[in-house]
C-alpha positions in Angstrom: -6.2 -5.6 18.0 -6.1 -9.2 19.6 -4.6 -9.3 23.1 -3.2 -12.1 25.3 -2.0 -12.2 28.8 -0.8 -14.8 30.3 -1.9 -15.9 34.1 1.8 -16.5 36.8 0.6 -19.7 37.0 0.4 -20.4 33.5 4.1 -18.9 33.0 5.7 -20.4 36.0 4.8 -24.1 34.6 5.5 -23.5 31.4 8.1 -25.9 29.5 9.6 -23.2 27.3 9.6 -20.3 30.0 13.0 -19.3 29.4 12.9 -18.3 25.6 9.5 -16.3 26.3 10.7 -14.4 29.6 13.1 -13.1 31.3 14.3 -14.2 34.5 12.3 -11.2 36.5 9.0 -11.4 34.3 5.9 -13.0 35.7 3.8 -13.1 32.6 3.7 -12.1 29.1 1.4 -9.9 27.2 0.8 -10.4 23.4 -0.9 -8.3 21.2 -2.2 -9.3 17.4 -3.5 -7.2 14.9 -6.9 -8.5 13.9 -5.5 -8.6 10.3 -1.5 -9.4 11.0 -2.4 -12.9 8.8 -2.2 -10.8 5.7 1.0 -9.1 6.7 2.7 -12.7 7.3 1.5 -13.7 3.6 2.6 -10.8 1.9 6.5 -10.9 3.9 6.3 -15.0 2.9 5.5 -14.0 -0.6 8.2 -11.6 -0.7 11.1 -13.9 1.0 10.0 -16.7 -1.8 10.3 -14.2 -4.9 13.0 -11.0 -3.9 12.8 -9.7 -7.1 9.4 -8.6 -7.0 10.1 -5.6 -4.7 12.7 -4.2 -7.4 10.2 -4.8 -10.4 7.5 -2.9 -8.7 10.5 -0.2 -8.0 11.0 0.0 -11.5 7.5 0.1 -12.8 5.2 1.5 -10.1 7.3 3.6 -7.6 8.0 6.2 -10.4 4.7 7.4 -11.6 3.4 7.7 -7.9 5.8 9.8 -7.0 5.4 11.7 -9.8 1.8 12.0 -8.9 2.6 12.5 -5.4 5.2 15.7 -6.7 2.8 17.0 -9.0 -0.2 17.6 -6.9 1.8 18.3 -3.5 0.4 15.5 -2.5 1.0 15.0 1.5 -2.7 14.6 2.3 -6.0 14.2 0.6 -8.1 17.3 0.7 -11.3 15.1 0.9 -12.3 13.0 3.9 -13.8 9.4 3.9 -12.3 6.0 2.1 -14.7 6.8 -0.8 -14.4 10.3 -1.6 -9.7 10.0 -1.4 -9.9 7.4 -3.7 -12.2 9.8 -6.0 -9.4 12.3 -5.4 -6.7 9.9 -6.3 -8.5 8.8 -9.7 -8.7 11.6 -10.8 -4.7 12.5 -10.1 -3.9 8.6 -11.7 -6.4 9.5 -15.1 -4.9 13.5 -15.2 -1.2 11.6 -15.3 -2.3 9.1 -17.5 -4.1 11.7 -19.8 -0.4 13.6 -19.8 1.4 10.2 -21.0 -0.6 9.8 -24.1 -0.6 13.4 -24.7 3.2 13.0 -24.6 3.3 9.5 -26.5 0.9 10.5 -29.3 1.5 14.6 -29.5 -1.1 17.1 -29.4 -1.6 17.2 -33.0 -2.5 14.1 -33.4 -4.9 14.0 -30.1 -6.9 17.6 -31.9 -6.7 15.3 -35.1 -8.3 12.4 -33.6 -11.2 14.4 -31.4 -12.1 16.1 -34.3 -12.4 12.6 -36.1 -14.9 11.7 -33.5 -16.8 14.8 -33.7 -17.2 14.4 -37.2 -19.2 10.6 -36.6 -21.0 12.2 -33.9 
């Protein structure tokens, strides 16, 4: 987190003064997150293409929550970057493992392993 505060003198001489501070304020104080560049992008991104918030609704939002429903999912139950996104790989392949079982049918997911065993 940047920060900026500004010196009285600074303020009082300042051309715009009155759109940055009220009438009692001395200074100002600004604070930046070290990153907030990427935040600006992604909002400028957004106001040039609105739709993109409802596609990703349509497509993304879903099967997270369902994965977020399924495993009870208000925190990870390992600690560390590395080890939570372990965790959540192995929810997004179990859901994904579900969809073709539900896509394809059992039958023909025994029908196929045992088609692989038999090359093996």
């Amino acid at each position: 987190m940047y920060q900026y505060k500004s010196s009285t003198t600074d303020c009082k001489n300042c051309p715009v003064r009155d759109k940055c501070l009220s009438k009692k304020s001395t200074r100002r104080e600004l604070y930046r997150w070290e990153h907030e560049e990427v935040l600006v992008r992604n909002q400028q991104r957004l106001k040039d293409n609105p739709t993109v918030m409802k596609k990703r609704g349509s497509m993304v939002e879903h099967p997270f929550g369902t994965i977020k429903c399924r495993a009870g999912m208000h925190h990870f139950l390992m600690r560390g970057l590395e080890r939570c996104q372990g965790e959540f790989s192995l929810m997004v392949m179990s859901y994904n493992f579900t969809r073709v079982l539900n896509i394809i049918g059992i039958a023909a997911f025994i029908k196929h392993c045992i088609k692989r065993e038999q090359y093996a």
